[in-house]
N, C-alpha and C positions, 0 to 999 in steps of 0.2 A: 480304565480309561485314563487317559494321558490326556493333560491341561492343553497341548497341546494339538489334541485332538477335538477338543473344545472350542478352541480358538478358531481351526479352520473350518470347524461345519459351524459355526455361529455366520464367521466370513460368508461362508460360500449361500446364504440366505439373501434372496432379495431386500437389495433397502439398508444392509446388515453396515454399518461403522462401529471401529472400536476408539476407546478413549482411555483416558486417567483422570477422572474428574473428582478423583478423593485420594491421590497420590498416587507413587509410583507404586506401590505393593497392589491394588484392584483395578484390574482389566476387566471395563465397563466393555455393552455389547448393545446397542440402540439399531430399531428400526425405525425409519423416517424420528430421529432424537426422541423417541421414548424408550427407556431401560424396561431393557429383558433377561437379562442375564449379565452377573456378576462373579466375577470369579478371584480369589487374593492369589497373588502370584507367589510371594512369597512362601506362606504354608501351602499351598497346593493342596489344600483335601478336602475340599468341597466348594458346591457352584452353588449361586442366587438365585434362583427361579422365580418367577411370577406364578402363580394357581389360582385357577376360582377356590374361590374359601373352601366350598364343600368336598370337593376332591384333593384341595390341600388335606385336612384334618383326615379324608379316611386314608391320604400316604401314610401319613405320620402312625395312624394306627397301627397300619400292613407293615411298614418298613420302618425298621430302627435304623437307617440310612440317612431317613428322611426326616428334618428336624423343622420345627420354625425357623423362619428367617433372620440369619445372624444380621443384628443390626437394621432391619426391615420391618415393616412391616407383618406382624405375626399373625395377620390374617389374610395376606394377597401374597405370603414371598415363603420358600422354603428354603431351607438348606439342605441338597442333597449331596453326600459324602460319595464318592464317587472312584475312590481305591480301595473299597469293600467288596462286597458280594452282588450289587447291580449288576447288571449286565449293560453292556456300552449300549444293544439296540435301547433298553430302557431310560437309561440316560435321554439319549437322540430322542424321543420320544415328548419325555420332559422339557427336552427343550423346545419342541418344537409347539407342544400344549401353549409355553410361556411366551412364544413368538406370537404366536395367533390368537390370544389374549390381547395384547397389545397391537396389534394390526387391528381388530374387530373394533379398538377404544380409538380410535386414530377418526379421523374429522374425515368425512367422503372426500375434502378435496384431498389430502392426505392418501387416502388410499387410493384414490384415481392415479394420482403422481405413483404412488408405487408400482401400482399397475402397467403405470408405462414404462416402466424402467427396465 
């Protein structure tokens, strides 16, 4: 998967803005301004994800892809390396676990407003 394929199925998610809120090298990825995904532009070889704790720890198990969260959170954020042996649908997948983590944490007015969007 290509960073750039990242960026545009992050985009193309209701609610989805991007930012630079920690420099130009990490392209930030927010629903209704909570972070779900992070990616460094410059090294290019792995994304931020959100997890529930317990199916973070059995990725990390399953997959040597799948690391704790660089600079995160080592119990709600993963690092998954993502120009290994994943597969792009499981990538998409992850991200979309890390979206809906963060939509479900969102305030009903929050999620009504998305809902109408």
């Amino acid at each position: 998967m290509h960073i750039d394929q990242i960026r545009n199925y992050c985009l193309s998610l209701k609610g989805v803005t991007e930012h630079l809120p920690f420099g130009p090298d990490t392209l930030t990825f927010k629903v209704m301004d909570k972070m779900f995904c992070l990616v460094n532009i410059e090294k290019n070889e792995f994304v931020n994800l959100k997890c529930d704790p317990e199916e973070a720890q059995e990725l990390r198990e399953q997959y040597s892809e799948v690391q704790p969260g660089y600079h995160m959170s080592k119990k709600h954020w993963n690092s998954v390396y993502y120009n290994q042996s994943l597969s792009d649908e499981f990538i998409i997948e992850l991200i979309n676990h890390s979206y809906q983590i963060v939509v479900l944490g969102l305030t009903k007015k929050l999620q009504q407003q998305l809902k109408e969007m």
